[in-house]
TIDRENKE-722812 format. One record per atom (N, C-alpha, C): x, y, z. Coordinates in steps of 0.2 Angstrom, whole numbers, padded with zeros to 4 digits, always signed. Atoms other than C-alpha are relative to their C-alpha. Example, Ala and Ser with C-alpha at 12.3 -4.5 7.8 and 13.67 -1.06 7.14 Angstrom:
+0004-0006+0000 +0062-0022+0039 +0004+0006+0000 -0004-0006-0001 +0068-0005+0036 -0004+0005+0003 
//
This chain:
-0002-0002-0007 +0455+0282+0299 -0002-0006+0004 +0001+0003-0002 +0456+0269+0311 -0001+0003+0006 +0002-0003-0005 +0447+0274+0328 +0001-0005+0004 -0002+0005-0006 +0453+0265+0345 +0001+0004+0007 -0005-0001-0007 +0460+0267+0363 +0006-0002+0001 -0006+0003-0005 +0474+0270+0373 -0004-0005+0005 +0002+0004-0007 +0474+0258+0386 +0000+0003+0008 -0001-0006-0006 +0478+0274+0397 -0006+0000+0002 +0005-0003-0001 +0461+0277+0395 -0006-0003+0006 +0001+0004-0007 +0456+0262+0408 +0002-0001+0005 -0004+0002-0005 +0468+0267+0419 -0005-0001+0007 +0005+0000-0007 +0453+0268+0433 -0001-0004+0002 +0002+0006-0003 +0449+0252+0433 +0006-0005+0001 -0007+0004+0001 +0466+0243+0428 +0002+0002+0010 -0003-0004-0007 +0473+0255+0445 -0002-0007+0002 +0003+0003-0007 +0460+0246+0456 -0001-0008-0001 +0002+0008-0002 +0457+0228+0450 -0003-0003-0006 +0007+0001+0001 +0441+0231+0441 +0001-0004-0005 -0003+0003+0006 +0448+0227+0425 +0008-0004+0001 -0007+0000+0002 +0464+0217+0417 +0000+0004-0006 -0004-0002+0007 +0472+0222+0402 -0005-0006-0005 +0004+0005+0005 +0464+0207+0393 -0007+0000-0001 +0008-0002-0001 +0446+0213+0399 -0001+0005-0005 +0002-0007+0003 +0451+0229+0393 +0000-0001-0008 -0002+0005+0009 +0455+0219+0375 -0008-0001-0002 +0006+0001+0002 +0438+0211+0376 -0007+0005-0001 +0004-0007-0002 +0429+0229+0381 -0001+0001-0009 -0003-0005+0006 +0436+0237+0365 -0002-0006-0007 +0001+0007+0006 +0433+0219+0353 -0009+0002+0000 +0007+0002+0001 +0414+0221+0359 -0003+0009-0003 -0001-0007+0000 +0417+0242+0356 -0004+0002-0009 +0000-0003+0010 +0414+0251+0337 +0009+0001-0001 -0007-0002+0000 +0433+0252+0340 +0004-0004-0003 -0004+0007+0003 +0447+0242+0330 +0007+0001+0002 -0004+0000-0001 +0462+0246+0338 +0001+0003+0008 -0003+0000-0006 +0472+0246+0355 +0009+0003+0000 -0005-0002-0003 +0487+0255+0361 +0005-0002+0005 -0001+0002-0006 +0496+0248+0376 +0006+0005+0002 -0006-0005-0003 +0504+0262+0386 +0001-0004+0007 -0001+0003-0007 +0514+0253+0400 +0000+0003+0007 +0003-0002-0005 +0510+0265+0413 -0006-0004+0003 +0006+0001-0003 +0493+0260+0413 +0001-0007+0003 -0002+0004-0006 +0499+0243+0421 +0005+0000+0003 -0004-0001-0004 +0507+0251+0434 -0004+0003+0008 +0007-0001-0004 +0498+0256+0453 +0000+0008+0000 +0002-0007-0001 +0504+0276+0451 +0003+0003-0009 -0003-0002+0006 +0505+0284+0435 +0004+0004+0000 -0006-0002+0000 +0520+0294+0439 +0006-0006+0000 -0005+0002-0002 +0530+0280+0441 -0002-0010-0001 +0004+0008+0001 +0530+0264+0429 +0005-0006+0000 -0005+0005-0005 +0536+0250+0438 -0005-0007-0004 +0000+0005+0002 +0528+0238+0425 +0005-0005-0004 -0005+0005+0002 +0536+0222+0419 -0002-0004-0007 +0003+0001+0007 +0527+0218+0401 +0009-0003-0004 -0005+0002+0002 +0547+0216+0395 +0003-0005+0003 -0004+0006-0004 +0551+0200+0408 -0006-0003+0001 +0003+0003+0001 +0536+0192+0405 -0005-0001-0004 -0001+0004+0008 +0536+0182+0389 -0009-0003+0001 +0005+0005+0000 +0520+0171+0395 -0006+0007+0000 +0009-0006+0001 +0508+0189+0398 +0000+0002-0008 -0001-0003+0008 +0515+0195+0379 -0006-0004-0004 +0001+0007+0003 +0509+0180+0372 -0007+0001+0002 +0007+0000-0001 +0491+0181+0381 -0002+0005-0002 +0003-0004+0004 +0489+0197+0375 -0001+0001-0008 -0001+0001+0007 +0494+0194+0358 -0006-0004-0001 +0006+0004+0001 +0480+0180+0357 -0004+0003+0001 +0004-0003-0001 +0468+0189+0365 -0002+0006-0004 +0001-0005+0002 +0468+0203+0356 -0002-0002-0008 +0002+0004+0006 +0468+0191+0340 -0007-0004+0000 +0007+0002+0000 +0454+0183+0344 -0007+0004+0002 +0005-0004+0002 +0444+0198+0348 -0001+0005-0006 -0002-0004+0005 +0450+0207+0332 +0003+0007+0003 -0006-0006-0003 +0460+0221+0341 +0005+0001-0003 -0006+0000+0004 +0474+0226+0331 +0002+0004+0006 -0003-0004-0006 +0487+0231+0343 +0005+0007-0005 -0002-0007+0002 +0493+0249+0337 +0006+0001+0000 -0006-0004-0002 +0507+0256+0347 +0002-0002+0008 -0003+0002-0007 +0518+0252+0361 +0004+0007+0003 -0001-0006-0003 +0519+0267+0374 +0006+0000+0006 -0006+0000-0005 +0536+0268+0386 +0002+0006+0003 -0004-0007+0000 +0541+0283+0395 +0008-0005+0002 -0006+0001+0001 +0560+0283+0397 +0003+0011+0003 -0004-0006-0002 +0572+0296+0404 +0008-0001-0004 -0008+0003+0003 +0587+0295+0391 +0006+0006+0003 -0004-0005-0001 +0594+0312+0399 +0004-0002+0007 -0001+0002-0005 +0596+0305+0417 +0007-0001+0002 -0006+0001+0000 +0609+0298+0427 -0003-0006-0001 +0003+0008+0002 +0599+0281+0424 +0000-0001-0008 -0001+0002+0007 +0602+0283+0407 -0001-0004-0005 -0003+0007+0002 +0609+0268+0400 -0004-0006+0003 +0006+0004-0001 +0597+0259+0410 -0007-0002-0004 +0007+0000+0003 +0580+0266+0401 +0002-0001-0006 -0003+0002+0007 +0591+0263+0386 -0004-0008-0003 +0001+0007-0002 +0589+0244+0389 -0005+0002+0001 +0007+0000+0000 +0573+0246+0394 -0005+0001-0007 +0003-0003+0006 +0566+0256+0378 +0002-0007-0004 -0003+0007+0006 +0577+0239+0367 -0004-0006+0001 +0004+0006-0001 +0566+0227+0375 -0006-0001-0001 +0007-0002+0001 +0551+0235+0375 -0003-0001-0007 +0000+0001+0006 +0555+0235+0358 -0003-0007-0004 +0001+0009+0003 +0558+0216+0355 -0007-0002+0002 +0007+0000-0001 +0540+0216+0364 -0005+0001-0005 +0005-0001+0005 +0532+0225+0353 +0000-0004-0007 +0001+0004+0006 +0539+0215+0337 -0002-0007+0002 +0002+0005-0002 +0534+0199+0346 -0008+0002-0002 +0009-0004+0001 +0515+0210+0346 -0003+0001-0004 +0004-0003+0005 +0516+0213+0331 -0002+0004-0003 +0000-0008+0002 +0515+0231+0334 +0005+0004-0005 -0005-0006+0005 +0524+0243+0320 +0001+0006+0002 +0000-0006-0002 +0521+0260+0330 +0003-0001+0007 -0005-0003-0002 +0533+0263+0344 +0001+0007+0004 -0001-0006-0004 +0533+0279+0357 +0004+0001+0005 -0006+0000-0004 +0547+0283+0369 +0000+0007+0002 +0001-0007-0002 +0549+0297+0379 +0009+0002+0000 -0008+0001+0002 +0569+0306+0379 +0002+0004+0007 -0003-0001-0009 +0567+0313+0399 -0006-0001+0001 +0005+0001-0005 +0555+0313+0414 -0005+0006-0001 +0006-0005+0002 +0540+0321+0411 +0001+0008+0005 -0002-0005-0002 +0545+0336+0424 +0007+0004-0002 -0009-0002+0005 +0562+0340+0414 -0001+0005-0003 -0001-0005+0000 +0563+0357+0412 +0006+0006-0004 -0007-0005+0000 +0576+0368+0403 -0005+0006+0001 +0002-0005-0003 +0576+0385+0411 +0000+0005-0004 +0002-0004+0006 +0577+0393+0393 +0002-0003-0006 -0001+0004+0008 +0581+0389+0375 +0007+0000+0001 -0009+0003+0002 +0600+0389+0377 +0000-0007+0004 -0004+0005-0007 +0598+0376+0392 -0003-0007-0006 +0003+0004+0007 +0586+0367+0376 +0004-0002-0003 -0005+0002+0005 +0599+0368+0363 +0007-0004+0003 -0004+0003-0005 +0610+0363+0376 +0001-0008+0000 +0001+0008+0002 +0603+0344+0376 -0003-0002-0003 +0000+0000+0005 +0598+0344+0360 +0004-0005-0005 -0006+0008+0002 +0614+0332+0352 -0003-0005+0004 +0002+0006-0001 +0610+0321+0364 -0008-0002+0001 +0008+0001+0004 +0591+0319+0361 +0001-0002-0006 +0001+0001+0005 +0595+0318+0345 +0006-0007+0000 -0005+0009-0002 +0608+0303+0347 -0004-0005+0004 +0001+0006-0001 +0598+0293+0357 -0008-0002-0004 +0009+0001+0004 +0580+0296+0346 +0005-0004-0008 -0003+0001+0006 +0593+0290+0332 +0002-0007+0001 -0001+0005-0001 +0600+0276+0341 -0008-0008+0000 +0004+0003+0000 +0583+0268+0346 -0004+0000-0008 +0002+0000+0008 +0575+0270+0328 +0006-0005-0001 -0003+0007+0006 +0590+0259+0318 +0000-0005+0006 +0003+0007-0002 +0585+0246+0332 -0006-0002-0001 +0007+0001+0004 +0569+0249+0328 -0001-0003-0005 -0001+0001+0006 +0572+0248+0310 +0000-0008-0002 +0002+0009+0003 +0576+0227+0310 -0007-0002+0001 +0006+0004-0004 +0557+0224+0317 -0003+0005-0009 +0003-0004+0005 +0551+0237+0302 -0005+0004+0004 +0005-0005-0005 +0545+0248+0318 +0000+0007-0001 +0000-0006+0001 +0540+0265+0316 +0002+0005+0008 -0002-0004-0004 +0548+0276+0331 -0004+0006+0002 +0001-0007-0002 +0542+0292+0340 +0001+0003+0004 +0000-0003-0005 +0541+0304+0352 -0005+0005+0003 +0006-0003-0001 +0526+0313+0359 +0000+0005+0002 +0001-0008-0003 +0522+0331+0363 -0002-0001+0006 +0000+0004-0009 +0524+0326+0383 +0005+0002+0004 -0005-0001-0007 +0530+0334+0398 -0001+0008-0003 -0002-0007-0001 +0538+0350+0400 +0007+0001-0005 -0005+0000+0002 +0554+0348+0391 -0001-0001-0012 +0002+0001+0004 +0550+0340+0373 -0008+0000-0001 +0008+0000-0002 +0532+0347+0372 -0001+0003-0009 +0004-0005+0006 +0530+0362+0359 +0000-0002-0007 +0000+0005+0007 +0526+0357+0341 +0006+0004-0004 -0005-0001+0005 +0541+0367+0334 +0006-0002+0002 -0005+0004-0004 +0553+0358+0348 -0001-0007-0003 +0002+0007+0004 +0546+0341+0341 +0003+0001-0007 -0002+0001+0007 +0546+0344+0323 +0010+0001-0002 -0009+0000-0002 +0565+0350+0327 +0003-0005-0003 -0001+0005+0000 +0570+0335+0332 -0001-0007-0006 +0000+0005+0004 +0562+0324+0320 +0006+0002-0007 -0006-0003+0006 +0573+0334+0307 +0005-0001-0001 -0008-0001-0001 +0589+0334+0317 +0003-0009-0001 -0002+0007-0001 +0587+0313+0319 +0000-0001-0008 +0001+0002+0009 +0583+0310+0301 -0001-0007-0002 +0000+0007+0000 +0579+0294+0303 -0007-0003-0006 +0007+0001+0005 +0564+0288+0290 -0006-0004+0006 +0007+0003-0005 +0554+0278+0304 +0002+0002+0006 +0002-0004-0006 +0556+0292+0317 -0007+0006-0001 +0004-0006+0000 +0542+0302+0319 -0006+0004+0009 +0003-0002-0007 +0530+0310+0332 -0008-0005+0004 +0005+0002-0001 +0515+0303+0343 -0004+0009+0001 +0001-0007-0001 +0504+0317+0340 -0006-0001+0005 +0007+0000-0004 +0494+0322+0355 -0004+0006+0000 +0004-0006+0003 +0480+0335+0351 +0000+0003+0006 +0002-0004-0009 +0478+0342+0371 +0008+0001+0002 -0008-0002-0004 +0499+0339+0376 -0001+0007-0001 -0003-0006-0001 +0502+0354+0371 -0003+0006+0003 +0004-0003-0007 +0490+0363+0382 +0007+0001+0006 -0003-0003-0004 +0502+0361+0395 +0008+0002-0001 -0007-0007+0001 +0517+0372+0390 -0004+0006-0004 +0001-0005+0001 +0503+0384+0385 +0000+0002-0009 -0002+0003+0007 +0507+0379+0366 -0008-0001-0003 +0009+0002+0002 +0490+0381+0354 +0000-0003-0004 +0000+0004+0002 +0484+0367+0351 -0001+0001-0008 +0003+0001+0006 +0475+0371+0334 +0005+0003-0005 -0007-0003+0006 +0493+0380+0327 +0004-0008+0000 -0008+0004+0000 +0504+0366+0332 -0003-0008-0001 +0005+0007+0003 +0491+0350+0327 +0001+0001-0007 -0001+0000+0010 +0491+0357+0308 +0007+0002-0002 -0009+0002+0000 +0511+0359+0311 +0002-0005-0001 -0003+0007+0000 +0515+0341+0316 -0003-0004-0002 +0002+0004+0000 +0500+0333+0309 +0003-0005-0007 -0005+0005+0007 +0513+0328+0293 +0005-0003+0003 -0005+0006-0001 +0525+0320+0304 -0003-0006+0004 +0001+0007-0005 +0514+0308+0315 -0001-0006-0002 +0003+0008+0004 +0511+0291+0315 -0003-0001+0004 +0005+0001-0004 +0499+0292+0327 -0003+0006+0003 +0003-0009-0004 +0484+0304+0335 -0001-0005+0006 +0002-0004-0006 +0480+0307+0352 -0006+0003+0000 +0007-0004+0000 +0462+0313+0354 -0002+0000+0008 +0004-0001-0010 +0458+0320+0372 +0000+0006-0001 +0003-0007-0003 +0450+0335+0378 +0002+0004+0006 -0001-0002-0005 +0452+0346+0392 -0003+0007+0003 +0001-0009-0001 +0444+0360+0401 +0005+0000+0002 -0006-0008-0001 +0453+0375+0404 -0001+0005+0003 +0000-0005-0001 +0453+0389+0416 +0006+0003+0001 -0006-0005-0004 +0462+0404+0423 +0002+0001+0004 +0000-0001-0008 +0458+0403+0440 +0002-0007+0001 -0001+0004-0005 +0462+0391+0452 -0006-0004+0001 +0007-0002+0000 +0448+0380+0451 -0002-0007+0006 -0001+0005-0008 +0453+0367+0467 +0005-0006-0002 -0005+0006+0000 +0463+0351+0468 -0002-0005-0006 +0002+0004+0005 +0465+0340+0455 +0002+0002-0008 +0001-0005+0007 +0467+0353+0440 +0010+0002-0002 -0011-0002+0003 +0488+0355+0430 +0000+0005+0000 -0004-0008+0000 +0496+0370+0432 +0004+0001-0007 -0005-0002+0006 +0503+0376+0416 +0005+0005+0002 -0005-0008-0002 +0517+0389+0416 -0003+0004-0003 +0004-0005+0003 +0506+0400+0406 -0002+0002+0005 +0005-0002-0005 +0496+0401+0422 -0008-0003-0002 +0008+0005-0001 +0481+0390+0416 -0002-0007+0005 +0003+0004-0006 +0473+0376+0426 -0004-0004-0007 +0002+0008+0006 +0470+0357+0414 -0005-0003+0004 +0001+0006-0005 +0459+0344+0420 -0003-0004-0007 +0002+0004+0007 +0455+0331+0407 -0008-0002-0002 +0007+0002+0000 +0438+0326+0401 -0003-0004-0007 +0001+0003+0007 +0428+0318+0387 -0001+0002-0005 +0000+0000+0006 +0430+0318+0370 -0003+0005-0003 +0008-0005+0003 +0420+0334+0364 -0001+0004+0004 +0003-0004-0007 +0416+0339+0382 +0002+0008+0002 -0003-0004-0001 +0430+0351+0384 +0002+0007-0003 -0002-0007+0005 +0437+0367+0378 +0005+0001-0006 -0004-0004+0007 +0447+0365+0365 -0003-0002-0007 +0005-0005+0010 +0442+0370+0347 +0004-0008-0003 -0003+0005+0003 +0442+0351+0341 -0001+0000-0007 +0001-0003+0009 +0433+0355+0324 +0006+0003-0003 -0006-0003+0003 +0448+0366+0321 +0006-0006-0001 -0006+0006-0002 +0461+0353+0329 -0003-0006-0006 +0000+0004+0003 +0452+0340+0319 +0002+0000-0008 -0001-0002+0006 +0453+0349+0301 +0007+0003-0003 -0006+0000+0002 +0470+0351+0304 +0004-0006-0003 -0001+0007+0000 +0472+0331+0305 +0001-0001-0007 +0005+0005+0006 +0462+0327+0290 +0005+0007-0006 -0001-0001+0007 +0469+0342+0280 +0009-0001+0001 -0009+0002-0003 +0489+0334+0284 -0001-0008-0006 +0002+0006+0001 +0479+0319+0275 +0002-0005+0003 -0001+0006-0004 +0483+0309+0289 -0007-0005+0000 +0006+0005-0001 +0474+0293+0289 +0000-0009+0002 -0002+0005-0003 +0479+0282+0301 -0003-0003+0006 +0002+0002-0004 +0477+0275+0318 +0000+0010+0004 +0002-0004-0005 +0467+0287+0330 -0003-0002+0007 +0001+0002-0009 +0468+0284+0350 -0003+0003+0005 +0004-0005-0007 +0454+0291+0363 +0005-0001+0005 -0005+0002-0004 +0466+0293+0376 -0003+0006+0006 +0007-0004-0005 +0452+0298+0393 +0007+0000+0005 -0003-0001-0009 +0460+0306+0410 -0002+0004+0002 +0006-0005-0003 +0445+0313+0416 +0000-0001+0006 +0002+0001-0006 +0438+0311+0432 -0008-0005-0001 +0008+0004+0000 +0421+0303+0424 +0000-0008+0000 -0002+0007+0001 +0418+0285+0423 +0004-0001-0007 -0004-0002+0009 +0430+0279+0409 -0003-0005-0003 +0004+0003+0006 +0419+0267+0401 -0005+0005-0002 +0005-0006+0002 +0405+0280+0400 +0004+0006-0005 -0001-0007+0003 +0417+0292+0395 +0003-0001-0006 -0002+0002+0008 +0424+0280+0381 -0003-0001-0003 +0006+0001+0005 +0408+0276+0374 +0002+0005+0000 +0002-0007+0003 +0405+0295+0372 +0003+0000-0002 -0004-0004+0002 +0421+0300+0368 +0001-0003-0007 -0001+0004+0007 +0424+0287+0353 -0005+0002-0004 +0003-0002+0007 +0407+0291+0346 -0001+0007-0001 -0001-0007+0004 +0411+0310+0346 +0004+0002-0005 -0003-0001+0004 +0426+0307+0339 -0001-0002-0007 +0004+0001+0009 +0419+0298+0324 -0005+0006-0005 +0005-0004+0005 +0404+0310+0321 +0007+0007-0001 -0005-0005+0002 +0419+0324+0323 +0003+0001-0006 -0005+0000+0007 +0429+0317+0308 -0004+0002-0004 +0003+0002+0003 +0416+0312+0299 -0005+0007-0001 +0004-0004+0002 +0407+0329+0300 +0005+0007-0003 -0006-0005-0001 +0423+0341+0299 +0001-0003-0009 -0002+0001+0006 +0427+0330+0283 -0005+0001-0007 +0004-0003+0004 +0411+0333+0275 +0000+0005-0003 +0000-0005-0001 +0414+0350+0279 +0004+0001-0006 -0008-0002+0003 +0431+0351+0270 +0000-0003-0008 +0001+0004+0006 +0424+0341+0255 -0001+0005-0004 
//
């Protein structure tokens, strides 16, 4: 098991300045950590809306690429949202091919794309099955582009539309692709109300990649700041361990799928996120590492 960061995870300081990208490179090289993610959100100023440009310049690829080599950072996975239902389409299409060519420049082999806008909705399972072909045509189209790089593809349990683990595994089924598969994230599915500890030992044989975040959890309204689920719950992100959901369980589901790959703290708390990647990194380790004992 390789333990690491998303680069989401500093989106607090990236936001503001505090940090670049290549800081965040040398944070994680001086970490217990051996691996990075680069979700290009985090270099953008709102995370609804990423207006970064990592595919039109060549020269920042390249100093990440170094950087990252000479801290020992293996670069993981490259994170893209994308709206392939839209009317912009054809454009996020192009986007997602480049982001690609990026990533085999990076030397990343893991690859995630999203297949509409994180509020995307069907109003029931027919409006679901509805855009379903097309989902499945364009998760099919990017994979055999992927495929000349030897990139592995995926799509994450994210948003409102492609969230629940048995609409995920769907899909990987209907694309059929050998190097598609899922970003699995242990908390997404919180927000459709989706249990996490059923639907993590469901898709943990198709990921190629984890996701480890936390979340409290209420029922109430518990002020500003907190996701609204359609169940009627209230999210708020937190660190590693700190939160409500049943990670032991969630992790033993990982471990018994035999997964044993890249795993990404991915922090969107409100605590400091250096504080809370230290913590969060070294609970994930004792988690595995106490969970696996368990299960020995």
């Amino acid at each position: 098991m390789q333990f690491g960061f998303s680069s989401y995870s500093f989106y607090q300081h990236l936001r503001t300045g505090r940090m670049s990208l290549l800081e965040v490179i040398d944070w994680i090289g001086a970490s217990d950590a051996t691996h990075m993610e680069i979700a290009t959100v985090s270099l953008s100023p709102e995370i609804s809306n990423d207006t970064s440009t990592l595919d039109q310049d060549p020269g920042f690829v390249q100093e990440i690429k170094t950087r990252a080599a000479d801290q020992g950072v293996t670069l993981s996975n490259l994170v893209v949202p994308a709206d392939l239902l839209g009317a912009d389409a054809d454009t996020h299409m192009q986007r997602v091919k480049r982001h690609l060519d990026v990533a085999a420049e990076l030397d990343i082999t893991l690859f995630r794309h999203d297949v509409a806008r994180w509020a995307h909705r069907a109003k029931d399972i027919a409006d679901f099955e509805a855009l379903l072909p097309r989902m499945v045509e364009v998760c099919q189209e990017i994979a055999r582009y992927a495929a000349q790089y030897g990139i592995t593809t995926s799509v994450e349990n994210h948003g409102l539309l492609m969230n629940g683990g048995e609409r995920v595994r769907r899909l990987i089924h209907l694309v059929g692709e050998p190097n598609f598969k899922t970003t699995l994230d242990v908390g997404n599915f919180m927000s459709v109300d989706d249990n996490p500890v059923v639907a993590v030992a469901e898709n943990a044989p198709y990921a190629s990649i984890v996701h480890l975040k936390d979340f409290y959890i209420r029922s109430q309204y518990p002020g500003e700041g907190w996701h609204h689920t359609p169940g009627g719950n209230y999210l708020l992100g937190s660190i590693v361990g700190y939160g409500d959901l049943d990670m032991r369980r969630i992790v033993h589901g990982i471990l018994a799928a035999d997964y044993d790959g890249f795993v990404s703290i991915e922090f969107e708390g409100i605590e400091e996120c250096l504080m809370a990647n230290t913590v969060g990194l070294a609970n994930a380790k004792r988690l595995f590492a106490e969970v696996g004992v368990a299960a020995a």
